[in-house]
C-alpha positions as CSV (number, residue, x, y, z in Angstrom):
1,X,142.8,24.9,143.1
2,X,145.3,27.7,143.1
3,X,145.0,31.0,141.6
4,X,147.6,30.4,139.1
5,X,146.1,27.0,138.1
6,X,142.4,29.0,137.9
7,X,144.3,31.5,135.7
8,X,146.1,29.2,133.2
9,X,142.7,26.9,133.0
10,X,140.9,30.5,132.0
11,X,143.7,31.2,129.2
12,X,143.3,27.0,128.1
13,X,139.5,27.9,127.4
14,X,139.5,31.4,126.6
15,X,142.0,30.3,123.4
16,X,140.1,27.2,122.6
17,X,136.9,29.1,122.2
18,X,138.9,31.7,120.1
19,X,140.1,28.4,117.9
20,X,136.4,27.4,117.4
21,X,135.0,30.5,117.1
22,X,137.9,31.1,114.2
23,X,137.1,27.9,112.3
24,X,133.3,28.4,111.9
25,X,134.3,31.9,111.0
26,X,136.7,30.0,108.2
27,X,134.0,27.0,107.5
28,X,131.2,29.4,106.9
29,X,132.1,33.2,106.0
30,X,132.7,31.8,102.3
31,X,136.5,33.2,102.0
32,X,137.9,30.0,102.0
33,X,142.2,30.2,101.1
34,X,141.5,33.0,98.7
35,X,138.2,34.5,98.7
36,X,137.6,32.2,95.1
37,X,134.5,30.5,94.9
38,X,134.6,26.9,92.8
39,X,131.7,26.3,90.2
40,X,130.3,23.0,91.6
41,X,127.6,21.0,89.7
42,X,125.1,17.8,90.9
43,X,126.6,14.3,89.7
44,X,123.4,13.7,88.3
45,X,123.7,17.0,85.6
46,X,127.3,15.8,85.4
47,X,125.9,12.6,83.6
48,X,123.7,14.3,81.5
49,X,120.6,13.6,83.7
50,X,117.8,15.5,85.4
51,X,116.4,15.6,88.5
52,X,114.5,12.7,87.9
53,X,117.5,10.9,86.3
54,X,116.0,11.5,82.6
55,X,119.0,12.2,80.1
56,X,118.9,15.6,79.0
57,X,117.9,16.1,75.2
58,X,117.1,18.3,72.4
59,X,114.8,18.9,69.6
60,X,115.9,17.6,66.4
61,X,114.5,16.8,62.9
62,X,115.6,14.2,60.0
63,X,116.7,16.2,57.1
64,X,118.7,14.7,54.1
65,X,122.3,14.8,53.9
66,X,122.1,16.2,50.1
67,X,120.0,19.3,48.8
68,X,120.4,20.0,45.3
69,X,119.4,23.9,44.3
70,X,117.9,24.2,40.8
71,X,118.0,27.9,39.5
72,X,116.6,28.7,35.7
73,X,119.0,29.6,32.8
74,X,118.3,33.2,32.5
75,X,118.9,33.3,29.0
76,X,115.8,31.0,28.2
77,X,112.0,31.0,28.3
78,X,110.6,28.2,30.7
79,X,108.1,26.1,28.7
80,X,106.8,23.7,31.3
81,X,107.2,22.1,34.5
82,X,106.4,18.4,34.9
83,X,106.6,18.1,38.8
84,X,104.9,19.5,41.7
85,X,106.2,20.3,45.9
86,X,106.1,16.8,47.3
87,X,107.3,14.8,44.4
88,X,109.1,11.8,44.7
89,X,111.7,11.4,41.7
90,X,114.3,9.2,40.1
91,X,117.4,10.2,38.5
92,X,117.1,10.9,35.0
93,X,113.1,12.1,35.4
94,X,112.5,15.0,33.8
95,X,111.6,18.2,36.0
96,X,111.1,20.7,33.0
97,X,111.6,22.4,30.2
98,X,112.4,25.6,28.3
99,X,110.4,27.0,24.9
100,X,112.0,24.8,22.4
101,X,110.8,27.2,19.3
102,X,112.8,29.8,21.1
103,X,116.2,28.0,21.0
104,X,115.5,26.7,17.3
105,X,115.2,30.5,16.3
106,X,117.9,31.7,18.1
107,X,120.4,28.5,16.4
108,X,118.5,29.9,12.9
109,X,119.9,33.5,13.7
110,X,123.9,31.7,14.7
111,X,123.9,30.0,12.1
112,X,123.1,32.9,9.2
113,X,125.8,35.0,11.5
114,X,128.3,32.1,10.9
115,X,127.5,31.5,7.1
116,X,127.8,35.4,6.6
117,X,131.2,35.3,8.1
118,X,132.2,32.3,6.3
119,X,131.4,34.5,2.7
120,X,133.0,37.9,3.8
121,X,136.3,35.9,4.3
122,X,136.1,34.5,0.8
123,X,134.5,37.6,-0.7
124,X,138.1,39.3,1.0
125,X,140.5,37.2,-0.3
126,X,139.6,37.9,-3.7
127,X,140.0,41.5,-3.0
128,X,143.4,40.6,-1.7
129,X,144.3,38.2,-5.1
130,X,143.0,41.1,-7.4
131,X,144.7,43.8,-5.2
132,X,148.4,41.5,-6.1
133,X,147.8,41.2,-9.4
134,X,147.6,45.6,-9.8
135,X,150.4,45.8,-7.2
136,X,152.7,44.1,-9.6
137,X,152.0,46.3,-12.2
138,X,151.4,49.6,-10.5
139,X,154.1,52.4,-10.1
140,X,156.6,52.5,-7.2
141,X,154.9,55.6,-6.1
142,X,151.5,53.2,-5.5
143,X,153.2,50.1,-4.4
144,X,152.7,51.5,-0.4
145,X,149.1,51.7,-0.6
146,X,148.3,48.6,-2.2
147,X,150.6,47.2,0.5
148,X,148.6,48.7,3.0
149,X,145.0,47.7,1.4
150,X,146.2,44.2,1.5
151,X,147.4,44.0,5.2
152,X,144.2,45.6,6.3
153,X,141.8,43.1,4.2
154,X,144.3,40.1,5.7
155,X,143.7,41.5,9.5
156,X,140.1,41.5,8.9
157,X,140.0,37.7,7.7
158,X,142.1,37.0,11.0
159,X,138.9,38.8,12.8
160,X,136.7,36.9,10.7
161,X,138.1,33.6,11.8
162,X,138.0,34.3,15.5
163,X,134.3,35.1,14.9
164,X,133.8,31.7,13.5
165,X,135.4,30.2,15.7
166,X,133.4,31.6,18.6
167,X,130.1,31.5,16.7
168,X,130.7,27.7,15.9
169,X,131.2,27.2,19.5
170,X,127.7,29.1,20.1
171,X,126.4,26.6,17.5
172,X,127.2,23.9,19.2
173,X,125.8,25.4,22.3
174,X,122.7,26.3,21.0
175,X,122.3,22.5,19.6
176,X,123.5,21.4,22.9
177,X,120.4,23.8,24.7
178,X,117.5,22.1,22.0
179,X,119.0,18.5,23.0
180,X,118.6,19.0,26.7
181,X,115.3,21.9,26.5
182,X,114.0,18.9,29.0
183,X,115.9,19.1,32.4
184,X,116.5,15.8,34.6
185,X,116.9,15.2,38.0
186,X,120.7,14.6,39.0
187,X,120.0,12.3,41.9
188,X,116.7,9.9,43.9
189,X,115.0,12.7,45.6
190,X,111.9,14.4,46.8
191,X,110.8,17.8,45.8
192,X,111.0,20.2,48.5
193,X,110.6,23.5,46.8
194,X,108.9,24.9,43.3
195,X,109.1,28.7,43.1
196,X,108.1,29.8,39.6
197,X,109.7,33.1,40.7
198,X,113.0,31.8,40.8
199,X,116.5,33.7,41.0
200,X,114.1,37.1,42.1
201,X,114.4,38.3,45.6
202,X,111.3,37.4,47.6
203,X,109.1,38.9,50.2
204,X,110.7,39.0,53.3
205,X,113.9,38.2,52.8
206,X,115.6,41.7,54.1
207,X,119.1,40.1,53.2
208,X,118.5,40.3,49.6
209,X,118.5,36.6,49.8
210,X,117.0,35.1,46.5
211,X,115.2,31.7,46.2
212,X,116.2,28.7,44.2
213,X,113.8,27.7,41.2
214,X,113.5,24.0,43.0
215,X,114.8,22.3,45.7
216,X,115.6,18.8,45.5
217,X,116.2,16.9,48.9
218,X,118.0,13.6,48.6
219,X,116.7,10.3,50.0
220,X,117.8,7.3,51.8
221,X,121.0,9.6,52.8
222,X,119.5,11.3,56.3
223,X,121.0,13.4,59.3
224,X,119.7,14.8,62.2
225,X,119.5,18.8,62.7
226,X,119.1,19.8,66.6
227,X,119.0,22.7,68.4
228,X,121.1,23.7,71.7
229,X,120.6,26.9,73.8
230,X,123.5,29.0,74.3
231,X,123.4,28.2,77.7
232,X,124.4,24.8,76.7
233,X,126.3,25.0,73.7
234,X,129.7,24.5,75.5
235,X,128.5,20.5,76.9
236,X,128.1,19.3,73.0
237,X,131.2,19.1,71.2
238,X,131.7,17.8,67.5
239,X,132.4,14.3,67.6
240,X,130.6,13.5,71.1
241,X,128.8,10.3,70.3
242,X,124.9,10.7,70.6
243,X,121.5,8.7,71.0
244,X,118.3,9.5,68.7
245,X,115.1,8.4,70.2
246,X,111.8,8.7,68.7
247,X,109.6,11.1,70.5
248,X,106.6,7.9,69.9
249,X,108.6,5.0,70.5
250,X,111.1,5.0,73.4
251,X,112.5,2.1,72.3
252,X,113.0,3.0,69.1
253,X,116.9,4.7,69.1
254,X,119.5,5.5,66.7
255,X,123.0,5.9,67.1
256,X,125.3,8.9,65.7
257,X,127.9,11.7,65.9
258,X,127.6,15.0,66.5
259,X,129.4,16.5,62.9
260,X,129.0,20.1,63.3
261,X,127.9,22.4,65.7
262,X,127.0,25.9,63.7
263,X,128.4,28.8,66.3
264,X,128.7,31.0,64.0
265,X,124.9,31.1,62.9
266,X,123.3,31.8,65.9
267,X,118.7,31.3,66.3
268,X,117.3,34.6,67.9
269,X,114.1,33.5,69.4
270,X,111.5,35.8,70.8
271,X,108.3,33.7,70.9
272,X,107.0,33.7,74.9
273,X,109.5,31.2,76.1
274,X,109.5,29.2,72.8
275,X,111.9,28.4,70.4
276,X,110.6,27.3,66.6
277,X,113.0,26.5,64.1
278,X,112.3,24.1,61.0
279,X,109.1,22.9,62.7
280,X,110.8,22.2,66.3
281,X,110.2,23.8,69.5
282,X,112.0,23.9,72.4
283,X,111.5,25.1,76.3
284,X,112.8,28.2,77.0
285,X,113.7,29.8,80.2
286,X,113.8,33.8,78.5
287,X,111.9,35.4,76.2
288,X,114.4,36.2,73.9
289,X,117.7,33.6,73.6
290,X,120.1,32.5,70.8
291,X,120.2,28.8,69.6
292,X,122.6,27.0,67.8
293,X,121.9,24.4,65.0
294,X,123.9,21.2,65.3
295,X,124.0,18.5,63.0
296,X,124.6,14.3,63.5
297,X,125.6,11.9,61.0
298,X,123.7,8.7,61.7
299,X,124.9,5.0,61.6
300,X,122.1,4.1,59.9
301,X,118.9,5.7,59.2
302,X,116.4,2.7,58.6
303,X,113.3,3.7,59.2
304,X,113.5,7.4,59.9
305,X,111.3,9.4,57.5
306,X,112.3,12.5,55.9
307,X,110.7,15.7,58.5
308,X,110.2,13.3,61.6
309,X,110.6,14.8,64.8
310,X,113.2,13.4,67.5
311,X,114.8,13.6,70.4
312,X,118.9,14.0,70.6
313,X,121.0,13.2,73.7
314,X,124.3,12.6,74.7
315,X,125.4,8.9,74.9
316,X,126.7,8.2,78.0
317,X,126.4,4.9,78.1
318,X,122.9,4.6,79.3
319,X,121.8,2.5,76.4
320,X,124.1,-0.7,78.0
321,X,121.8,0.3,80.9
322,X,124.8,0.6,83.6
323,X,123.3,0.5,86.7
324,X,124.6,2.2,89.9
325,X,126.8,5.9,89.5
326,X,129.5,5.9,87.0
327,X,131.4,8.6,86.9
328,X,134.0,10.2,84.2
329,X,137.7,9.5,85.3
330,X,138.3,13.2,84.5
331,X,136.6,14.5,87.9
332,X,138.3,12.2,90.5
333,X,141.5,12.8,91.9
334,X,144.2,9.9,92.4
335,X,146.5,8.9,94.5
336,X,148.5,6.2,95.8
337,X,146.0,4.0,94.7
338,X,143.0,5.9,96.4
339,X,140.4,8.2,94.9
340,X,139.5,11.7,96.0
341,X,136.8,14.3,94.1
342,X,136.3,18.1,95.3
343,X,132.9,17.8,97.2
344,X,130.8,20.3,98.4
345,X,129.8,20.0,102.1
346,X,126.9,21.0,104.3
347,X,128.2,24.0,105.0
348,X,128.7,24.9,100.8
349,X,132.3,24.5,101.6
350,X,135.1,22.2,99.0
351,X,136.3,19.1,100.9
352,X,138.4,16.8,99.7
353,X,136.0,13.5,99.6
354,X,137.6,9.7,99.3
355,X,135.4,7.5,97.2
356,X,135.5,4.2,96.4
357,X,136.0,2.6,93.2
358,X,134.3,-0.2,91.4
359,X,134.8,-1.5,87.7
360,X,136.7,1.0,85.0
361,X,134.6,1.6,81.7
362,X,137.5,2.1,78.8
363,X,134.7,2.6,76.5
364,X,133.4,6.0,78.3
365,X,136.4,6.7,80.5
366,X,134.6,6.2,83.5
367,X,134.5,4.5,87.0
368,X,131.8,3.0,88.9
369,X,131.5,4.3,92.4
370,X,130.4,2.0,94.7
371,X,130.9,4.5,98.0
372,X,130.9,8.4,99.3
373,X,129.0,9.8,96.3
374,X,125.6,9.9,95.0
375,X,123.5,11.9,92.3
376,X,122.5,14.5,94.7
377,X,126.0,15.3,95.4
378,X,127.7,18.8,93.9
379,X,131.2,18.1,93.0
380,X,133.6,20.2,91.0
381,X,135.8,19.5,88.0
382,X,139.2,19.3,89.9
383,X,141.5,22.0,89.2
384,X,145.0,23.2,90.2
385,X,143.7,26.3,92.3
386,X,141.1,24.6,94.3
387,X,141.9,23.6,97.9
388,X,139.7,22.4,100.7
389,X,138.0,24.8,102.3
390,X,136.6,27.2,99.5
391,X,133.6,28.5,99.0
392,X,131.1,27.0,95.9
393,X,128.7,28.8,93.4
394,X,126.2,27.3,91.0
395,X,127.3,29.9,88.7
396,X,129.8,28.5,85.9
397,X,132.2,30.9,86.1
398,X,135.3,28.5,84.7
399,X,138.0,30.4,86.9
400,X,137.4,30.5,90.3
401,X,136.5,34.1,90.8
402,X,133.3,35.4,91.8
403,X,132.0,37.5,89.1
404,X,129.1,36.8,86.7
405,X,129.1,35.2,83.4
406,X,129.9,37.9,81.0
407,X,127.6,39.6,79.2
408,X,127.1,37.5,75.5
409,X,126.8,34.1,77.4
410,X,129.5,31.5,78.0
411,X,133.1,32.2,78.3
412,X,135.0,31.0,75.4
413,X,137.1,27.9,74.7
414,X,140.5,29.7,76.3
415,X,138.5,30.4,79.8
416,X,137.4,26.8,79.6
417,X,139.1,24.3,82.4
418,X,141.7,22.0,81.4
419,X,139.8,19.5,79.0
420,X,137.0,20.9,78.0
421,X,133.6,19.5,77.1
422,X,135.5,16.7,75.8
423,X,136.5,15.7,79.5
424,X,133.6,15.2,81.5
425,X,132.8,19.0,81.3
426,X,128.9,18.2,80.8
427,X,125.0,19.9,80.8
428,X,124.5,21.7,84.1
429,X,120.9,22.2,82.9
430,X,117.5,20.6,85.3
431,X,116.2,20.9,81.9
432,X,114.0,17.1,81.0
433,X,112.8,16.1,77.4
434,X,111.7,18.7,74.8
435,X,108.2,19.0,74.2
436,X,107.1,19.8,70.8
């Protein structure tokens, strides 16, 4: 071979290596096109599943739908009560009463105070006949005085009338009061609350926050309170369909949707890892963590007793009991008839991935795949700045940079990706069923 052949053989490898050598550099130093990192999450948390393919859920309790507050007329004596904390009543029952002998005294008292009235204005206008009858004889030089005598004493019956009028509609009160001393329930119910103290501010409630007289919980009209960790609160959204399962019964399961989501009422917990709120608890990964009360509104609620305990979860279609990996339409790519998702590879790099397609769901907006996915896989939600090649975190940070969630928890609704929770944006917890 000669020399210049050697040489230019050199130069062929010498550049190749350099090619190589510049790719791993590219594959693995984590820069990617722009140094962004893409939040990348298992298909199986994607579904709303564990590690062990076990739906994620939440605490929850039946409440009723209706709570009627019962405070005590402060202007009456309470006489007696005729129900106790556990109660069951109809509507029309009576609950209790006020001191009858009171409000009889106090009509007694209205209606001498309206009878007294009644006599001043007639006692008046005979001043004001007699005091017309001297006018007509009296002296120019008197006629202003009686004039003024008898506009005073006809100002003073217009006062007098008022009165009446007011104190006949205290009368009528007062009747109205002896009629219903007894007070009814309003609705079916049990009773949930009896506090004789009523309307004062109790022990430990540094708010100032006073209690009701009685509470009165509605029945046969049931919804489900749950609790998500702020960690989480971003993969419910109001309206999401949801199953309820009994924590005894597997099989047992209700159907509902999620009607509120309380943000604005945030759970401190600080209990070792647990959470307890209105007799649930849930696993906690801190110490100290906000919760948020969410609320479902059930199809039906046959059978569900008022206080039982249950377990919430998203429905994704796992009651039809869909086998095989179906995945929401929202995180695959297509084109020209063929279907791509963002992928993380071996080397925790994006790559463009083709998958194939099976059946189409129109019910939950999602695709079976038959090929080139599976539950272990971390894909990401696909979004205009990502390109083949990036790096990925496990850290949700909804834009592509590298920083941390901010301090607080989860970024708001204008840092979320296009769609929301409402497109496929789902728990990227491990976390399995709720103990109690």
């Amino acid at each position: 071979m000669s020399k210049k052949k050697k040489i230019i053989l050199i130069a062929s490898i010498s550049a190749a290596v350099l090619l190589i050598a510049g790719g791993l550099y590219w594959l693995l130093s984590g820069t990617g096109a722009s140094g962004q990192k893409v939040y990348v999450q298992p298909v199986s948390e994607i579904l709303g599943l564990g590690a062990a393919g076990v739906q994620n859920r939440y605490a929850g309790v039946i409440e009723s739908q209706k709570t009627l507050k019962i405070e005590l007329d402060p202007s009456k004596t309470l006489s007696e009560v005729f129900v106790k904390e556990g109660d069951e009543v109809k509507a029309g029952d009576p609950l209790f009463s006020y001191d009858v002998d009171e409000l009889k005294l106090n009509l007694e008292q209205l209606n001498l105070e309206l009878e007294s009235t009644k006599s001043s204005i007639t006692t008046m206008q005979e001043q004001i006949a007699a005091l017309k009858r001297e006018k007509a004889s009296a002296p120019k030089s008197e006629q202003l005085q009686y004039t003024i005598q008898i506009q005073t004493l006809e100002v003073n019956i217009m006062q007098a009338e008022y009165t009446i009028k007011t104190k006949t509609a205290e009368v009528e009160k007062a009747k109205s009061a002896i009629e219903h001393a007894v007070v009814t329930a309003e609705m079916d119910g049990v009773v949930r609350e009896l506090n004789r103290n009523g309307g004062e501010q109790q022990p430990g409630y540094g708010d100032g926050t006073q209690s009701s007289f009685m509470t009165i919980t509605a029945t046969g009209s049931f919804r489900v309170k749950g609790l998500v960790g702020e960690q989480f609160v971003y993969t419910l959204s109001e309206g999401m369909p949801v199953i309820i399962r009994s924590r005894t019964d597997e099989n047992a399961i209700w159907r509902g949707t999620i009607q509120l989501i309380d943000v604005g009422n945030p759970v401190k917990g600080n209990n070792n890892g647990m959470m307890h709120y209105d007799g649930m608890a849930a696993q906690d990964d801190t110490t100290s963590t906000s919760k948020y009360p969410f609320y479902v509104e059930l199809e039906s609620s046959e059978n569900l007793l008022m206080g039982q305990h249950v377990y919430i979860e998203p429905d994704m279609g796992q009651g039809a009991q869909k086998e095989g990996t179906w995945l929401p339409s929202a995180y695959l790519i297509l084109e020209d008839e063929k279907a791509f998702v963002y992928a993380a590879n071996t080397w925790g790099k994006i790559e463009k991935r083709s998958v194939e397609l099976g059946e189409y769901d129109e019910t939950t907006d999602s695709y079976e795949i038959l090929k080139g996915l599976d539950l272990k896989d971390r894909i990401a939600f696909p979004e205009d700045f990502i390109k083949a090649g990036m790096g990925v975190t496990d850290s949700p940070t909804y834009g592509g940079g590298d920083d941390d969630l901010p301090e607080g928890g989860l970024p708001g609704e204008d840092d979320m990706p296009p769609g929301g929770g409402d497109e496929g944006i789902m728990p990227y917890s491990d976390a399995a069923a709720l103990e109690e």
